[in-house]
N, C-alpha and C positions, 0 to 999 in steps of 0.2 A: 786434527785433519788439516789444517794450515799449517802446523809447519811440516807435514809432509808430504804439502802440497809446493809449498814454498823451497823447497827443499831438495823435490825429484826435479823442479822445476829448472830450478840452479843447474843442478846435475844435467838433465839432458840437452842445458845449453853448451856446456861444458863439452859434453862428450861430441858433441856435432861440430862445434864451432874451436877447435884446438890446432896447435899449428899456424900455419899459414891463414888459419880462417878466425885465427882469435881478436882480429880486429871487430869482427861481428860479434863477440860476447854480448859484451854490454846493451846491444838492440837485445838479442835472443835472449836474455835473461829478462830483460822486462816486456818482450812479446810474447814468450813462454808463460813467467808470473800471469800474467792478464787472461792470459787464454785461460791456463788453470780455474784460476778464481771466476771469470764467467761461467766455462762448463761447469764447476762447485753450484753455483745457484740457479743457472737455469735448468740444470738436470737433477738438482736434488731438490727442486721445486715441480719437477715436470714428471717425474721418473714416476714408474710403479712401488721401486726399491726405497723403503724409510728405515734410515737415513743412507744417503747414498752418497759417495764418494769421487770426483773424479778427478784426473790428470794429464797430464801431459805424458804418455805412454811411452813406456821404456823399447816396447817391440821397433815402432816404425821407425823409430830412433838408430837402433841398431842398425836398421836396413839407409839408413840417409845417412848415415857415416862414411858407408861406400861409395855411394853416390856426390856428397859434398866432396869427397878425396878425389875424383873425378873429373870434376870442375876449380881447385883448389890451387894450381897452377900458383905463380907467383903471389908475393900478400900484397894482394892490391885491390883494392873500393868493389873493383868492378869484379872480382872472383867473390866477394862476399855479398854484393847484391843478386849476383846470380842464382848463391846458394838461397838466398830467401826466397828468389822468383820459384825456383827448385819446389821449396817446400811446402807456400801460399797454392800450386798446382795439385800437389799431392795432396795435400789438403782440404782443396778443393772440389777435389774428384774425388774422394775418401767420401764426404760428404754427402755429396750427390750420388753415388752407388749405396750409401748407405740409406739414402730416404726412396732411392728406387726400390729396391730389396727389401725395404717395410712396407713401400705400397702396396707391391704386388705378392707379399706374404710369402718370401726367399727365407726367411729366418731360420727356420727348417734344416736349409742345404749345410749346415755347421754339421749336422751329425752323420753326414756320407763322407767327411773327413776322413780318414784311415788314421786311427790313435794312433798307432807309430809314428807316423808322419810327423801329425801335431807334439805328441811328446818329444821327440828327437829336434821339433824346431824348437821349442822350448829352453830345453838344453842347449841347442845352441847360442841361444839369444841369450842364455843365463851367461854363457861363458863367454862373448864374445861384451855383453855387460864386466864381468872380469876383467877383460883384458881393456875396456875401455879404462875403468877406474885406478887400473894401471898408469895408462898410457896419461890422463889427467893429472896423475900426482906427481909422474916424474917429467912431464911437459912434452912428452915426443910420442910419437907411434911407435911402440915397442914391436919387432919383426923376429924371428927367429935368430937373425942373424945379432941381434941385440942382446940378448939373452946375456951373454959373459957383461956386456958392462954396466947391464943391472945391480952387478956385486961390488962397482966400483965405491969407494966411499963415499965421494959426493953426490952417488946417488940412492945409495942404500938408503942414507938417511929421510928421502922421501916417503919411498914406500913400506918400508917396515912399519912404520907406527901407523902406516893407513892402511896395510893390511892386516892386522892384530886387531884395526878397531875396526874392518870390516866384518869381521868374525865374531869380534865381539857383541856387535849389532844383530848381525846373524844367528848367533845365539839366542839372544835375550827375546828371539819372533818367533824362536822354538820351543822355549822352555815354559811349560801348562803352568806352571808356578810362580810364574814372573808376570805382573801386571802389563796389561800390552800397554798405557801409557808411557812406562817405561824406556821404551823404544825412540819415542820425541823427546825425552827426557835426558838419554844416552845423546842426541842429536846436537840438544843446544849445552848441554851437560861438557861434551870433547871441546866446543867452541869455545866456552868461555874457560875449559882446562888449556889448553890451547897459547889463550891468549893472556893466563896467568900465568905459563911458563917465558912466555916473551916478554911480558913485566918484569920478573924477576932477573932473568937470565940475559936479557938481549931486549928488543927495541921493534916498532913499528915499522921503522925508515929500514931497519937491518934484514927482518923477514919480508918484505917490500922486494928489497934490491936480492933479497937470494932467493925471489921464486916463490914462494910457499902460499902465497893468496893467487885467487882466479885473477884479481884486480890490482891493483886498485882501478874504479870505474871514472875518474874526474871529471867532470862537468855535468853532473844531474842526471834528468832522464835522459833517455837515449830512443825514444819514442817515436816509431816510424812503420809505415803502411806499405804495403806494396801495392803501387796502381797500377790503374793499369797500362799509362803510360813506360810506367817500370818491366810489363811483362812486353810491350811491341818493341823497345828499346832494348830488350837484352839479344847477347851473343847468337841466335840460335843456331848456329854454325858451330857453337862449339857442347850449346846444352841440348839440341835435337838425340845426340847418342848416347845420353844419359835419361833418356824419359823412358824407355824398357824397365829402367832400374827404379826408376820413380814408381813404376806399376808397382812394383815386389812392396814399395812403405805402403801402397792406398790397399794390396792384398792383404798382409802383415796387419794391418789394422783392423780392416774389416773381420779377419778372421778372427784376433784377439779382441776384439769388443761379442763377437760371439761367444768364445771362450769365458771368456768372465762373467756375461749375462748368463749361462746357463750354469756355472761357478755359483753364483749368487743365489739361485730358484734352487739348486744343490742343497747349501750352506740352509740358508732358509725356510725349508722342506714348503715353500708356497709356488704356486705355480706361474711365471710370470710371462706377459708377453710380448713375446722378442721380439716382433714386426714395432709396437711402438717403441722399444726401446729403438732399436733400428733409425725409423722416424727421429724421432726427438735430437736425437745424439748429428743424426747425418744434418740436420736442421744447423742446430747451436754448430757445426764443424764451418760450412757454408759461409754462415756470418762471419767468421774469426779468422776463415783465409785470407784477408787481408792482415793484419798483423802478422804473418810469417811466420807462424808459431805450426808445431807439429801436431796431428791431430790428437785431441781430448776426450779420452770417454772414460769409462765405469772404471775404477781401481778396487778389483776384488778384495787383496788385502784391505786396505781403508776402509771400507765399509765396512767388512767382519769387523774391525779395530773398533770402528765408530757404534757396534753393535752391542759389542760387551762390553763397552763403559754405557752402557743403559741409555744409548740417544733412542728416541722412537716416535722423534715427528722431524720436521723441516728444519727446524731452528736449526741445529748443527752446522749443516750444510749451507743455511743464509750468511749465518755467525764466521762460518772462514771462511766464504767468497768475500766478505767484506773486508774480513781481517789483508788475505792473499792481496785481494786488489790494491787496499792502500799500500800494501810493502812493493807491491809492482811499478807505483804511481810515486812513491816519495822513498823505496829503499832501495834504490840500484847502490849509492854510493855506501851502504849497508855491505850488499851483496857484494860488492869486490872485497870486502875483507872477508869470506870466507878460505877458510885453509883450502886449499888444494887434498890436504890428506882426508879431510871430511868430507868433501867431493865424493872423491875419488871412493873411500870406504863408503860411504853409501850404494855407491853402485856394485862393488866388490859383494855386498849384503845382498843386494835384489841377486845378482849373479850365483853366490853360491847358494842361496834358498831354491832357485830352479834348476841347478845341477844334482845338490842333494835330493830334490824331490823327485827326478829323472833316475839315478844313483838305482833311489829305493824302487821307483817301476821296475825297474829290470831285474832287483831282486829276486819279486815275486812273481814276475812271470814264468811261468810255466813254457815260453815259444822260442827255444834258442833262435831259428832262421830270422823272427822278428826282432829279437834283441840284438844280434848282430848288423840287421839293416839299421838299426835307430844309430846306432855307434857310427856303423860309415857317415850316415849322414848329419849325426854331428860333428866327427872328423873332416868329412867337406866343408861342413859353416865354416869351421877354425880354419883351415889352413888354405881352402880357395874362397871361398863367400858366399853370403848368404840366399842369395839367388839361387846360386847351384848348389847348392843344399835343398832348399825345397823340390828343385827339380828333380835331383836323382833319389830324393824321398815318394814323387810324385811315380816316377819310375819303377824303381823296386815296388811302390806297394802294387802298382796294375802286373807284374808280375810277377808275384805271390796271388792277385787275384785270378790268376789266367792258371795257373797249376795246382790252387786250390780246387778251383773253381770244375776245372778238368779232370779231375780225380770224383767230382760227383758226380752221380749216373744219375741223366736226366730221365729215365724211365722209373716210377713210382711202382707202376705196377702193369703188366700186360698178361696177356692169355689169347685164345681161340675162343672159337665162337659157342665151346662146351663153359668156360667162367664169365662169357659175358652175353646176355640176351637181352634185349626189347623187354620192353612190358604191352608188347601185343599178343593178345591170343589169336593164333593158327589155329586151323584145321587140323585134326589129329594125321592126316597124313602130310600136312606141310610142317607140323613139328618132326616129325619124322624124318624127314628131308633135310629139314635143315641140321638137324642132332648127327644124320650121319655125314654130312658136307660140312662141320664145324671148323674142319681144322683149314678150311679157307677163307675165314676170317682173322684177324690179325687187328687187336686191337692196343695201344701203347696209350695210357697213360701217363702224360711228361709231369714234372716239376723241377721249379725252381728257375733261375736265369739261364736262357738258353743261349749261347753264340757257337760259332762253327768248332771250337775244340769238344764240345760238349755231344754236339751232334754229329757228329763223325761218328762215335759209337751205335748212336741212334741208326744211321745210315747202312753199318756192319749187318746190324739186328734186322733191318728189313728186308736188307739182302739175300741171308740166311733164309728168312724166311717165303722170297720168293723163290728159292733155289731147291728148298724142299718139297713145294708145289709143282703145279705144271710147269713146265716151262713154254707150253704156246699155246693153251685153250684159254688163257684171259678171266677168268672168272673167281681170280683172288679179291680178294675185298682188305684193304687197311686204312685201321683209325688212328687219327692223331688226337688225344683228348688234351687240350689248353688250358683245363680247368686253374689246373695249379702251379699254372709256370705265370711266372712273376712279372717275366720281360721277355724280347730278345732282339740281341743286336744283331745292328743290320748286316756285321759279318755273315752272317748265317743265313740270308737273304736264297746267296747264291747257293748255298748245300741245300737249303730247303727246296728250292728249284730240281738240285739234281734228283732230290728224291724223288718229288713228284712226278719225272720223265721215268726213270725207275717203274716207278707202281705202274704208271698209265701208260705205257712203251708196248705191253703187249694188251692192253685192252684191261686191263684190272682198273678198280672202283680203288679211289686216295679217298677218304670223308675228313674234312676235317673240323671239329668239336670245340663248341665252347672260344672260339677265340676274340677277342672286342674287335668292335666297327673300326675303331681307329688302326688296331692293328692288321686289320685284314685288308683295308683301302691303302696301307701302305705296302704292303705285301701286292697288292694287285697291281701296283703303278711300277715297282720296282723290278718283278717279274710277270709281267702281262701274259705271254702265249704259257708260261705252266702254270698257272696259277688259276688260268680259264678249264683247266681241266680239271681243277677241285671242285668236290661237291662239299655243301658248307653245311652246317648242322651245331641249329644252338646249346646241343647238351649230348653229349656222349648215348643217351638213351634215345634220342630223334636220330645218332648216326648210323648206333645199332640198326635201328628198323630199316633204315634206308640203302644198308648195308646187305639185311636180311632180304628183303624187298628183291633187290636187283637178283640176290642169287634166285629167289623163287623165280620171277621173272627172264630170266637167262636160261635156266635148268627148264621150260615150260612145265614150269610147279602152277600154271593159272588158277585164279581163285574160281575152282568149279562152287556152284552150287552144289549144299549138301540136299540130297532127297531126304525125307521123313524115315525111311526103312535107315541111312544113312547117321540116323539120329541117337541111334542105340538104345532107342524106349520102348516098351512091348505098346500092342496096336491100341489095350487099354489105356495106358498113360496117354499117350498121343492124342487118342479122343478127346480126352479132357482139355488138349490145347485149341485156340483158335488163332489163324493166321492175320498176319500183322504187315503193312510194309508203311514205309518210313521215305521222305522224297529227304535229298541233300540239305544240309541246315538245320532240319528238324530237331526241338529240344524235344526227345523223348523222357526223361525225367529231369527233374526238378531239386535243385540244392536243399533240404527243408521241407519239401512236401511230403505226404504220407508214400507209404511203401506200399502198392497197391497191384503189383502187376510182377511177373517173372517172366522174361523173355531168353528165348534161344538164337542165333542168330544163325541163319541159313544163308546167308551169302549178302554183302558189305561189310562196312567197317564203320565200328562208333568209337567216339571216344567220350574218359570218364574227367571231369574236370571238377578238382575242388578248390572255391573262391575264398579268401581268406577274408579277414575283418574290413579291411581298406581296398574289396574286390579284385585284387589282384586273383588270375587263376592261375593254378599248378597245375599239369595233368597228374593224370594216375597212372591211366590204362589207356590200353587200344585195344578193344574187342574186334575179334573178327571171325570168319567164321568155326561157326562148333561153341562157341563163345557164350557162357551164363551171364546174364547182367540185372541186376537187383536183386540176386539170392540173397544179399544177408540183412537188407529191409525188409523182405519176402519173408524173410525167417522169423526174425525178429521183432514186427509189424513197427522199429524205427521210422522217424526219417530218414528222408533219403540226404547219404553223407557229401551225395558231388550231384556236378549236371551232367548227364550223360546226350551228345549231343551227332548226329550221324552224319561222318564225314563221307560219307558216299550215298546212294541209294540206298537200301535196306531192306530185305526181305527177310522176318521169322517167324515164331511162333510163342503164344503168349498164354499163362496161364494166371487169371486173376486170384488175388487172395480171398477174396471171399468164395470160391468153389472149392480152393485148397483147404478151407476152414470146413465145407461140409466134406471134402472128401476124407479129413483126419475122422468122423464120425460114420460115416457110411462104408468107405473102402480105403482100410489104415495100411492093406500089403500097397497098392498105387502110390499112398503118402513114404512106406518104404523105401521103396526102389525110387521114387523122387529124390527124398532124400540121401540116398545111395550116391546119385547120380550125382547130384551134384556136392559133395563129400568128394569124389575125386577131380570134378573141377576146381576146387578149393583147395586141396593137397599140391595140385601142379601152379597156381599160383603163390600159394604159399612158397613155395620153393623157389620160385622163380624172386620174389621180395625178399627172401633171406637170403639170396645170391646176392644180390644186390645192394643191402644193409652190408653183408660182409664186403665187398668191394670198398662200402665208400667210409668204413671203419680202418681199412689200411694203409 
């Protein structure tokens, strides 16, 4: 774990600080070391993850490559103080977006990523790791244009042996049968082959003078803070046009510290959680942007590594922040005799382990349009940068989601007013009414995320269906049921409007169902005058009735009283009933009490409510007139299953069970035709619930 911690550490000084900026090594290799080695202990003391891992990440790296080249301007003090001011900022802000985003429990938003995006930056970052590890061993920024004198002899000899042993390293992290210590072993293993070959063959002073060390480092440490005197004294006339780019390392990070935490909870089959990892990491980042070191979190490889050599408490992780630290604090002068080809292959290894493992995604998917967009957008990382690669990834994916997305029919399921009814009971001549005036209801059930491509179709279908109606008596009725739409954007704001003018233009009922408080007050503010013309209903079966309602109402279907002759019982049954009314409010039966009474209902409206464990009530029904209520307690001599409570006045007629009990003994044809009767009020509700089960089954 230290040494490849000590190690990427080296390397991502290297890779940042090359060129024109290599006067800055020697800080950055012992600001990097120290960062390392503290995030090692205080996250793998702090961390959920035993034993845990971290580094100085390769991702933010890549993007501050661009950004240092930016500012890099002639080799002088002050383009290399800049570059630290540069990265103690990103760092800084990396940190603090990271412990905002565990406060407020953001950790979440990593998986509305679009995986092509993230695999495609990945790849890019692999490869652009690549071409860094290059560019380390043969001392320049290798360009296309460079290419031919790659092959010249005096420079071949750099990178050949450092890309044979980047593979070779690459290897040995692939192969099931190779001990993963092996990998630090291969590391200090080339070092000291390395520097057996200059014994033998050649000399310190002579691999010195030809390049081949990052260093040498001369005079000690190189230990130094950026204040913040350092940040009000620097250029910003020349670094203000580089802090866009400075975003793309603090994005780049946060998102690969998600990536890898949820990498870990993967590997680990345990569930862990990301808000404090979040915390913790954005915390330890905060502290350590002074040291000018790039931000530090979780190293998914190292952990895994750290895993199967059997570590499974703290110690690991204490044991090479201590190790890291001292090589930070007393091996700079160490660290400049590292080869440049060791460098450089190391990074060459991290680079082609996330190309090959990109390679292999795109094998196996099954999405040519998506694997063609990951390719452009790693072809943008390479050849313009990596900023604009994320971008035109961010790009393609919203426009793969806008044509997917468009291709789904936001209606689930619709009908007329014959597949969808209330669960009120009518009058037999207002079901009547309403059975043959069916087809001027219109009800849609939506799903899924709605925005204006989706609902344009939506918009077709209503049209259709006012065009097959009247076109000027007003008395259409249509639902929008919200149940099971997920979102919708504000594009759609304005087409929802049109429609609403639409429906309500010649005098028709819009109801619209089931949709949240918050989305409906934002709907109301955004479009005020149509939106005042919706009628609003918490559940597709409240829009039903209210939809029903308006046609009786409209059509003067009025709720007459039914008379007794009206009632369809011969004059004997009748007698047996005694008249009943009921004032507004009234709980006529009771959740639990005995079943003790059969009422018919001659003119108002009741309703059936059942209260659940924690008194939440459901309704059931809405009786109204012509309407049986307590038949199957009646029956039965149950309790009663709900509260049935009269939402209006109530006028009926009531026949107790204990008269029905002597009328089954005395006159059993009356108990007949009772139960006759209400046998086909049972039949028509029945029907009307298995309408209804089958709706919300499809």
């Amino acid at each position: 774990m230290a040494v490849g911690s000590i190690s990427m550490s080296i390397s991502m000084a290297a890779l940042v600080f090359s060129g024109s900026l290599s006067g800055g090594l020697p800080r950055a290799v012992t600001a990097f070391v120290i960062a390392g080695a503290v995030a090692i202990g205080y996250l793998g003391l702090r961390s959920q993850i035993v034993p845990l891992a971290a580094l100085v990440q390769d991702g933010p790296a890549v993007v501050m490559v661009a950004v240092a080249a930016g500012v890099a301007g002639d080799a002088n003090k002050d383009s290399v103080d800049h570059v630290f001011v540069l990265i103690a900022i990103a760092t800084i802000v990396t940190g603090v977006i990271m412990l905002v985003m565990g406060q407020f429990g953001l950790g979440h938003l990593v998986r509305y990523i679009p995986n092509t995006v993230v695999t495609a930056f990945i790849a890019g970052t692999g490869w652009l790791l690549v071409k860094g590890g290059l560019d380390v061993m043969v001392g320049f920024g290798v360009e296309l244009g460079d290419v031919s004198r790659l092959f010249d002899a005096d420079i071949l000899k750099f990178w050949v042996p450092g890309l044979g042993l980047g593979i070779l390293i690459w290897l040995l992290g692939h192969l099931n049968s190779v001990p993963p210590l092996l990998m630090s072993l291969a590391i200090l293993g080339s070092i000291a082959c390395f520097f057996a070959v200059v014994g033998i063959w050649s000399s310190i002073d002579a691999v010195e003078a030809g390049g081949w060390l990052i260093g040498p480092f001369p005079g000690g440490n190189e230990f130094s803070v950026v204040s913040p005197s350092s940040v009000v004294n620097a250029n910003w006339e020349q670094l203000l046009p580089t802090l866009p780019s400075v975003g793309g390392v603090v994005a780049v990070a946060v998102i690969a510290l998600l990536l890898n935490v949820t990498g870990l909870e993967f590997v680990g089959k345990e569930r862990i959680e990301v808000d404090t990892e979040l915390r913790e990491t954005g915390l330890v980042n905060v502290v350590l942007s002074p040291l000018g070191a790039l931000p530090a979190f979780h190293a998914l490889g190292d952990s895994v590594l750290a895993s199967r050599l059997g570590a499974r408490t703290r110690l690991m992780p204490v044991l090479a922040a201590v190790a890291t630290l001292g090589f930070g604090v007393f091996g700079l002068v160490i660290a400049g005799y590292m080869p440049r080809l060791v460098v450089g292959a190391l990074l060459i290894s991290v680079g082609l382990a996330l190309l090959v493992d990109w390679v292999q995604t795109l094998v196996k998917s099954i999405h040519p349009l998506e694997n063609a967009m990951s390719v452009a957008i790693v072809l943008v990382i390479a050849f313009v940068g990596i900023l604009q690669g994320i971008g035109v990834g961010i790009i393609a994916a919203c426009a793969v989601f806008v044509v997917r997305y468009s291709r789904i029919d936001p209606v689930k399921r619709s009908g007329s007013g014959t597949d969808y009814r209330s669960r009120v009971d009518y009058s037999p001549d207002q079901t009547a009414y309403l059975l043959a005036n069916a087809d001027r209801i219109k009800a849609f059930q939506l799903q899924g995320y709605l925005f204006f491509g989706s609902l344009t179709s939506l918009d077709d279908r209503v049209r259709g269906f006012l065009d097959r109606t009247s076109a000027s008596d007003g008395h259409d009725a249509v639902i929008f049921d919200f149940r099971n739409v997920t979102g919708i954007d504000s594009s759609a704001y304005e087409l929802l409007a049109r429609v609403t003018d639409q429906i309500t233009e010649r005098g028709n009922d819009f109801v619209i169902a089931h949709m949240g408080a918050e989305l409906r007050e934002s709907l109301k503010e955004s479009e005020p005058i149509e939106m005042s013309k919706v009628s609003w209903a918490p559940n597709l079966d409240a829009a039903l009735e209210h939809a029903e309602r308006s046609q009786l109402t409209r059509w003067s279907a009025e709720d007459k009283p039914l008379s007794l002759d009206q009632l369809g019982l011969s004059e004997d049954l009748l007698a047996e009933f005694t008249s009943a009314e009921f004032s507004e409010g009234h709980v006529l039966m009771t959740q639990g009490a005995s079943s003790d009474e059969l009422l018919i209902v001659r003119s108002g409206y009741l309703t059936a409510t059942r209260f659940d464990g924690d008194g939440v009530g459901h309704r059931l029904r809405r009786f109204g007139i012509g309407a049986l209520v307590g038949e199957i307690g009646f029956i039965t001599g149950g309790e009663r299953t709900a509260q049935v409570t009269a939402d209006t006045p109530v006028v009926a007629v009531a026949l107790t069970r204990a008269r029905y009990e002597e009328l089954l003994e005395e006159r059993p044809k009356l108990v007949i035709e009772l139960q006759s009767y209400m046998l086909k009020g049972q039949a028509g509700r029945i029907t009307s619930i298995s309408e209804g089960l089958a709706r919300s089954l499809r």
